[in-house]
VOGU-3710 file (C-alpha; in Angstrom, 3 decimals, decimal comma):
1> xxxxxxxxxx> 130,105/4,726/187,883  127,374/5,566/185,900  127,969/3,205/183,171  126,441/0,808/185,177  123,323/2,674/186,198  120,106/0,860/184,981  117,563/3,460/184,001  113,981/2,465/185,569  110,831/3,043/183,184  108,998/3,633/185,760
11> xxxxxxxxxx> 110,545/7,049/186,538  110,292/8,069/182,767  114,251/8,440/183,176  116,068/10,199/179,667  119,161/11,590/180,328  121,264/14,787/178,869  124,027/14,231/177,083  123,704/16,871/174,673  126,401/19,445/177,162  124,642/22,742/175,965
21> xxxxxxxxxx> 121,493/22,349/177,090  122,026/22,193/180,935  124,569/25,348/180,431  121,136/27,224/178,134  118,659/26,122/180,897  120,935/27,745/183,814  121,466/30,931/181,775  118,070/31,498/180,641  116,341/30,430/184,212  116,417/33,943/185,438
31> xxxxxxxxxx> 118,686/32,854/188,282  121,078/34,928/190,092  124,015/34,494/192,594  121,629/35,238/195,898  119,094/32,452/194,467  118,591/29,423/196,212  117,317/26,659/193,682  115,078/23,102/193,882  115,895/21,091/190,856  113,841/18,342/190,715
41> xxxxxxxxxx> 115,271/15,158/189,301  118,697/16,287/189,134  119,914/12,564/187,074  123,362/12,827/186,246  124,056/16,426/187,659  125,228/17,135/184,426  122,378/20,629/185,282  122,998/20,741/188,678  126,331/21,637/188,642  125,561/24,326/185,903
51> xxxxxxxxxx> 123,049/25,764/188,447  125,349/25,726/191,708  128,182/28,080/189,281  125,452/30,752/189,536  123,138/30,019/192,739  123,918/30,356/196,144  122,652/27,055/196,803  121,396/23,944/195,119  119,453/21,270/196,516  118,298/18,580/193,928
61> xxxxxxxxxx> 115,237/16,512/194,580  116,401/13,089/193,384  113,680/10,659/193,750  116,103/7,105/191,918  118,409/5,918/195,045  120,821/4,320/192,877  121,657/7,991/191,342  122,519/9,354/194,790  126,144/7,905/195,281  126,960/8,948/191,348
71> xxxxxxxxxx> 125,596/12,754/191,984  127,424/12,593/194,698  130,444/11,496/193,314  130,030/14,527/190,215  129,095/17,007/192,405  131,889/16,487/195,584  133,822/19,626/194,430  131,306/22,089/194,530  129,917/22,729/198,613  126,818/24,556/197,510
81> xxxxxxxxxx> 124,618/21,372/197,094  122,516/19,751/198,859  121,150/16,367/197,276  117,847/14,779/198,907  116,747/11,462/197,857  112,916/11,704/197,998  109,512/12,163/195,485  108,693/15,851/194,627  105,375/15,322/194,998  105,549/13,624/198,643
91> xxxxxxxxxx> 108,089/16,412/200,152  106,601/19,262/202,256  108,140/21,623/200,388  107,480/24,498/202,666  109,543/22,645/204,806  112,145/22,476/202,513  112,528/25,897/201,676  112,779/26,941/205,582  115,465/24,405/206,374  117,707/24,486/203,139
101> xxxxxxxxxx> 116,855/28,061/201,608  115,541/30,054/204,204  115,613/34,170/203,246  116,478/33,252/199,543  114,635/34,093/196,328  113,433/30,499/195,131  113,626/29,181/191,647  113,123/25,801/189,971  114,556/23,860/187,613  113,639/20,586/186,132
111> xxxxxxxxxx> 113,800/18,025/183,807  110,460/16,564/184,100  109,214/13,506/183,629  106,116/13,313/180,908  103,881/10,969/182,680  103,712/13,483/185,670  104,200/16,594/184,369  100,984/18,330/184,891  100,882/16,840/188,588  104,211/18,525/189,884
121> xxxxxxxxxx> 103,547/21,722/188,092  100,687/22,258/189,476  101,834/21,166/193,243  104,487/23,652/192,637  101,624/26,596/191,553  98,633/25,681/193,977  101,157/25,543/197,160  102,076/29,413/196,946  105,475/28,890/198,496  106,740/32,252/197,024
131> xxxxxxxxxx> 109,309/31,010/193,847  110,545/33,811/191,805  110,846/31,440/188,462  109,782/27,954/187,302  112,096/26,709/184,295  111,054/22,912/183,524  111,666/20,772/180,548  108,964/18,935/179,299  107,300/17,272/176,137  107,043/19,989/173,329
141> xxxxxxxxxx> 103,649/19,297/172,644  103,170/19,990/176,506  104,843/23,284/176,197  103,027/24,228/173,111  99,373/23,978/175,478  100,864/25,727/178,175  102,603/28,600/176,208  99,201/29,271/173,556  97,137/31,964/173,376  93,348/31,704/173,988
151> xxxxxxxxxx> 91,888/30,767/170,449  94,412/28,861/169,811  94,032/24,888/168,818  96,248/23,934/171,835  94,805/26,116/174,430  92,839/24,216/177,351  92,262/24,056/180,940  95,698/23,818/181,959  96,888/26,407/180,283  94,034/28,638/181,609
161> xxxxxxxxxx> 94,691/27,418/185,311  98,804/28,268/185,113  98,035/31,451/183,849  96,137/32,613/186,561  99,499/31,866/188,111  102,384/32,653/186,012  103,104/34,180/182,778  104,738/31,460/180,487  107,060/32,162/177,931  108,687/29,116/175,886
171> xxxxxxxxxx> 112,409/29,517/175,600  114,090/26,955/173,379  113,025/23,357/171,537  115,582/20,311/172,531  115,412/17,431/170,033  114,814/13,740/171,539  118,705/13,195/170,124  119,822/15,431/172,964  119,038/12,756/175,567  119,617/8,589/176,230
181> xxxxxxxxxx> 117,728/7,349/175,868  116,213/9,433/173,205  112,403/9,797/173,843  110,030/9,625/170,783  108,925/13,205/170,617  110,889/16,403/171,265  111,099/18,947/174,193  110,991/22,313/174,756  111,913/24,171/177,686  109,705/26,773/179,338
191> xxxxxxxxxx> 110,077/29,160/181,877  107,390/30,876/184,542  107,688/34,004/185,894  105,362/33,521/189,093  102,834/36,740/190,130  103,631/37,845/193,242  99,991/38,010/193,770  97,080/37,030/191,107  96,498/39,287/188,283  92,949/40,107/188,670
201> xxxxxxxxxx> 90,615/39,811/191,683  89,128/36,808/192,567  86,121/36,290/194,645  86,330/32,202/194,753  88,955/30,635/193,581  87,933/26,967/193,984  84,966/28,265/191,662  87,274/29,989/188,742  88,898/26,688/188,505  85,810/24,550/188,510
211> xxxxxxxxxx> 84,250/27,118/185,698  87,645/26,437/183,520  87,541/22,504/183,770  83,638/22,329/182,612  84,154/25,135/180,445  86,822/22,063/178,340  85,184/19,205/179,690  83,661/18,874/176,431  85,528/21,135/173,887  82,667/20,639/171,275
221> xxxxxxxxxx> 80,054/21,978/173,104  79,395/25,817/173,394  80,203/27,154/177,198  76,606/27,900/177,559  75,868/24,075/177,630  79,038/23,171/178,964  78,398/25,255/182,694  74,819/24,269/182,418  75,724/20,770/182,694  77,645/21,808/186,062
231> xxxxxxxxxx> 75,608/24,457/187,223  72,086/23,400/185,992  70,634/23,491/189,579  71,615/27,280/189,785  71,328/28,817/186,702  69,247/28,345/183,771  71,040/28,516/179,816  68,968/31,926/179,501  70,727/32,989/182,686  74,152/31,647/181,673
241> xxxxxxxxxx> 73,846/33,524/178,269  72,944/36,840/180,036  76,448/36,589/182,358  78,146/35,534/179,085  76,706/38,880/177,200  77,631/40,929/180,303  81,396/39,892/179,673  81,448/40,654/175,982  80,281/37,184/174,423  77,979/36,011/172,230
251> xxxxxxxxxx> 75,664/32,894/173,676  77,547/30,792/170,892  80,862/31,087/172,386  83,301/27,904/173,526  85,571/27,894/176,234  89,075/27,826/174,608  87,575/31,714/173,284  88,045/33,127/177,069  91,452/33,747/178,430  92,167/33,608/182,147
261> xxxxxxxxxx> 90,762/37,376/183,018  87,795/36,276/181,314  87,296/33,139/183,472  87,979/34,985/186,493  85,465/37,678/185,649  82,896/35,196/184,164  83,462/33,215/187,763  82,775/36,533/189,861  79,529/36,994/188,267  78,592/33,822/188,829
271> xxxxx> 79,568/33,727/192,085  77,577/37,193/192,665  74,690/35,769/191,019  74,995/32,423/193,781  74,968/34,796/196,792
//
């Protein structure tokens, strides 16, 4: 049946065929046998039906219609799945989790696609909903920003804003020969442990984030310019500076220097300093 399945471009659609890799993504995914899991754009099955051997439930988010009667088909022996054919990022997913997975631990899996990536990750992160782990597959230079270390060439915004979230460890590279088609670039997959509540105390939270995306806005301008040009009507540079010093920087610093505690300390002084 699926030999005659038409993959749409539109749903960045590569497929595994590379058998290990769904069996190394259910292993690794911190799941356990009283875990009920989302996978989000379950394609084949060929990783659902590596997750419902361990879970106590599957339900895969399949957004294609034409792949619903061929998961169906692979998956008919195994009662612990539950396939939904809708978008990820239009389900109430709160919703979800009381109908389908109610007094579980939650963890996800997915194969994501590249051009929306960042969008579902952070859907999954900003909506709280409690998951234990988040184990995605996504473009290795995607992993690489999410998984460096302040300082680092890769590290920006994004990775700031997940960590204030999750702790991110990458777990293994896939080459684009493990999938068909084969995508241009490789993938890695990456796994986040989710806080059960944030690591450090926030006073605003809509400010922290709003600190980290003009302290990259422009990456070659020190941070001292870079929240002036956001805050200018509240704080002077000299005033800016003086917050930075009472953190531990230098008025010379750029943003990819702070890592998430710093933002959320720099953001509670300013905050302070607004009141």
């Amino acid at each position: 049946m699926s030999g005659t399945f038409r993959k749409k471009k539109q749903y960045g659609q590569n497929f595994l065929i590379n058998q290990a890799i769904p069996k190394r993504i259910a292993a690794e995914s911190g799941i356990t046998e009283d875990c009920g899991v989302i996978e989000i754009g379950p394609g084949f099955g060929v990783l659902t039906k590596c997750l419902a051997q361990i879970a106590k439930k599957v339900v895969a988010v399949e957004i294609d219609s034409e792949l619903i009667p061929i998961l169906e088909e692979k998956t008919a022996e195994l009662t612990n799945i539950k396939i939904i054919n809708n978008d990820i990022m239009q389900i109430d997913i709160a919703a979800l989790i009381e109908n389908e997975l109610q007094a579980m631990p939650v963890c996800i899996c997915a194969n994501l696609p590249y051009y929306i990536t960042t969008p579902i990750l952070m859907k999954l992160l900003e909506g709280r909903h409690g998951f234990e782990t988040i184990t995605i597959m996504v473009q290795k230079e995607v992993a690489d920003r999410l998984c460096a270390k302040s300082g680092s060439r890769n590290y920006g915004a994004i990775t700031a804003a997940v960590g204030y979230y999750a702790k991110v460890k990458k777990l293994f590279v896939v080459s684009a020969g493990s999938f068909s088609p084969p995508p241009k670039v490789d993938s890695a997959v990456i796994r986040l442990d989710l806080y059960k509540s944030p690591p450090m105390h926030i006073e605003d939270e809509e400010l922290l984030f709003k600190v980290i995306k003009a302290a990259f806005s422009q990456r070659r301008k020190t941070l001292v310019n870079s929240l002036h040009s956001v805050f200018n009507s509240n704080f002077t540079k000299d005033e800016i500076c003086d917050i930075l010093k009472m953190i531990g920087f230098k008025s010379s610093v750029r943003g990819e220097e702070l890592d998430i505690t710093d933002f959320a300390r720099l953001s509670n002084l300013l905050i302070k300093n607004l009141l």
